[in-house]
C-alpha positions in Angstrom: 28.6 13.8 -1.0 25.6 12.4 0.9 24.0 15.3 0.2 24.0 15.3 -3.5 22.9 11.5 -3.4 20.2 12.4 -1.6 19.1 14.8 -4.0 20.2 12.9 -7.1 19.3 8.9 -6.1 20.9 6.6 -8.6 24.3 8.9 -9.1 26.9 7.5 -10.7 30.8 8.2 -8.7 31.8 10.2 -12.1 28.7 13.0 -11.6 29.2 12.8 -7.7 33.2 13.8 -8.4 31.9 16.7 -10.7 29.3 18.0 -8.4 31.6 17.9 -5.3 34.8 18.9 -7.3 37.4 16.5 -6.1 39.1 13.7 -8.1 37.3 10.5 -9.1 39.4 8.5 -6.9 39.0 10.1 -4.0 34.9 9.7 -3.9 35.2 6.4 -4.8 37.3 6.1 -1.8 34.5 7.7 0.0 31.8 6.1 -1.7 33.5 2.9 -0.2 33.9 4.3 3.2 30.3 5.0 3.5 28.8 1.9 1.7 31.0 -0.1 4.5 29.5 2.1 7.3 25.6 1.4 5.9 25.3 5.3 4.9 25.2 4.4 0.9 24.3 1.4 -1.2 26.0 0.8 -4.7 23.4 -0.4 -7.3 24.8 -2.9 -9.5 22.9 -4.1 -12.1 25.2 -5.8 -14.1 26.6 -2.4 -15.4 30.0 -1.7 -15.7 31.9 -0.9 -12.6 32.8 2.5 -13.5 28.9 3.0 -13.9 27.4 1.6 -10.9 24.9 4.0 -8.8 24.5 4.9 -5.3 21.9 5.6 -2.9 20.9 6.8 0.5 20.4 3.7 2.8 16.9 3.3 4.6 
């Protein structure tokens, strides 16, 4: 997963699940794991929840 955001910065959870071929649910499990541990950041710019981004952290 952090590999494909780091190649694809401003991925959306639906085209990370696609790329990585596991279920929705589980990378937005992930994505939440590794947003809490500093890894990711979600962009949220008042866009639907289902399409909020993610990014590498600096």
């Amino acid at each position: 997963m952090l590999a494909h955001i780091a190649a694809h910065p401003g991925v959306e959870a639906r085209g990370i699940a696609r790329a990585v071929g596991a279920p929705e649910r589980v990378v937005a499990r992930n994505l939440s794991r590794l947003t809490e541990d500093g890894l990711v950041f979600m962009v949220e710019d008042d866009v639907h929840p289902a399409l909020r981004s993610y990014r590498l952290a600096t």
